[in-house]
N, C-alpha and C positions, 0 to 999 in steps of 0.2 A: 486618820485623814488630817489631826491638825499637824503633826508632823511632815506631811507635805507643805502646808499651806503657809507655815510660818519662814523668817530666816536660816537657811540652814547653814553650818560651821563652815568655813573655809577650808576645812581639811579634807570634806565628802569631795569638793571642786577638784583639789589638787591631786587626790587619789584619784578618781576618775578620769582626769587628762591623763595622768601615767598609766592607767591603764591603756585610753585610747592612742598615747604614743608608743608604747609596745607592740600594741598590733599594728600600727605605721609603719614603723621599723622592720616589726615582723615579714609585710608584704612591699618593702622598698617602697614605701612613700613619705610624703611629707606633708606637716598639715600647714595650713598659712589661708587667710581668704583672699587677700589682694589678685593672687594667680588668677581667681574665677573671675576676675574681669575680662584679662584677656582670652579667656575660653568663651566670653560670650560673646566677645566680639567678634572672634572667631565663626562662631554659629551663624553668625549675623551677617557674614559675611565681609567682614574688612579687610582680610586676605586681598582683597582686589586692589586693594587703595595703599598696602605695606604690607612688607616681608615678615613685619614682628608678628602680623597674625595668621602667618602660612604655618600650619604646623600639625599635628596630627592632636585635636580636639578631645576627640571619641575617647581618648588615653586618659582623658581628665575628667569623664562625665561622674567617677565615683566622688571626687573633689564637688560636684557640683550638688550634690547628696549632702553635702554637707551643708551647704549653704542652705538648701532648701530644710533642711534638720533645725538649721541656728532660727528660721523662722518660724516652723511649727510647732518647733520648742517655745520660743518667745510668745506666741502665739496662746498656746496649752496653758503653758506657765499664767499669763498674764488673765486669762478669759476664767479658767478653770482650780488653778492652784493658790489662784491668790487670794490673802485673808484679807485685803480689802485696806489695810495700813501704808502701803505705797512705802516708798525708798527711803530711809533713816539717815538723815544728812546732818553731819555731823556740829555742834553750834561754835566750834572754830570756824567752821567751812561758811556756815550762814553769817556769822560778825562778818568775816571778809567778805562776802559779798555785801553784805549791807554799806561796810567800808567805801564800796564802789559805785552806789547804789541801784545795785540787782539785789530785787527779792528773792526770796529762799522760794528754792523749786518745789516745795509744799507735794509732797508728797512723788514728785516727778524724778526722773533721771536730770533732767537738765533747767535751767532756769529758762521765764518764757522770756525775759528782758535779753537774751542770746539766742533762744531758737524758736520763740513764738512765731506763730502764724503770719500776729500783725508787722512781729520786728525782720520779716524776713518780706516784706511790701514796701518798705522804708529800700530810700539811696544806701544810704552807711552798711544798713541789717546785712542786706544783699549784698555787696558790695564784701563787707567782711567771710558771711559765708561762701560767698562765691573763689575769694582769692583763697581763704582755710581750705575749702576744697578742692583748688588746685593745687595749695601745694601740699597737702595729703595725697594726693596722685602722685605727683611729680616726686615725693620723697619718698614714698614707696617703691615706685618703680625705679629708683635712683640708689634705696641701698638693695634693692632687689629680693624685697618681702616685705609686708607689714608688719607690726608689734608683735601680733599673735605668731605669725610664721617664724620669725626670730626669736624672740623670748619663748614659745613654748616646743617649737619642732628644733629651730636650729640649738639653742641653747643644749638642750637632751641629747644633741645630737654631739658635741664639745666641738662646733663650729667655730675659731676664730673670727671669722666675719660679721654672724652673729651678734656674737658679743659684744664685739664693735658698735655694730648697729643697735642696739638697745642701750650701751653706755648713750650713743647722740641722742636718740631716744628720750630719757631720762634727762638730760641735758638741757635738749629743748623743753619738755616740758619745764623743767623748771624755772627757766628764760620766760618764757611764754606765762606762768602761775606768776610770778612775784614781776615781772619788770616788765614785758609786751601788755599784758592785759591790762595792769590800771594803766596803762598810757592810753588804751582804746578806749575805754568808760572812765 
């Protein structure tokens, strides 16, 4: 059992996706989550209000398996597998934030000075996440798949467009690491 519950290597992850891109390939699909939005909209009935969510849904409910997988995995993992040490962030990673001053996400994914409860009550908080989460939409649906869809289905797949989209990808992020963000804090 501690073998589930601790860190495990990055190479079980990367063998595992190829495996799962295999059988994607295998049955003509593609993996990516960004899609599952418009299928729920879909669902939801948007189809009424635009043509982008007229489309045949039901084709994608196995896509929707997944999403609901990424949760009850997260879910398992977090409730069940975990030894209780929370996320190992690196002390580069803590200096620079501290640089900025954002506290070290102590044992979290994310610092709470960026995604707490309280900073997300505040003008600015809101404000920041609101416009990052538009244009997280807007840019996904604009190279026409998110990180995961490109880096891991298009990339395997030897997509030129792809590839593309993960070079901006990496680009932005790193605009946004060293030169957008201390300008924000």
């Amino acid at each position: 059992m501690e073998y589930l519950t601790g860190t495990w290597h990055w190479f079980i992850s990367g063998v595992l996706i190829g495996i799962i891109m295999l059988i994607l390939t295998y049955f003509g699909k593609s993996f990516g989550m960004s899609s599952n939005l418009r299928t729920m909209c879909s669902i939801a009935g948007a189809g009424k209000f635009s043509s982008f969510f007229k489309f045949d849904w039901k084709s994608q409910k196995w896509s929707l398996a997944v999403v609901m997988g990424a949760f009850i995995g997260g879910f398992i993992a977090f409730h069940f597998l975990s030894n209780g040490s929370g996320v190992a962030v690196s002390t580069e990673t803590i200096e620079q934030l501290q640089g900025l001053q954002i506290d070290a996400p102590n044992g979290k994914l994310v610092p709470d000075a960026i995604f707490g409860l309280e900073t997300m009550q505040t003008p600015k908080g809101f404000s920041y996440l609101l416009l990052g989460g538009l244009l997280i939409g807007f840019g996904s649906r604009y190279a026409g798949g998110c990180t995961s869809g490109h880096a891991i289905s298009g990339l395997s797949n030897f997509q030129l467009p792809s590839l593309i989209a993960v070079i901006g990808f990496f680009i932005g992020g790193l605009l946004m690491a060293h030169l957008i963000l201390p300008l924000l804090f």
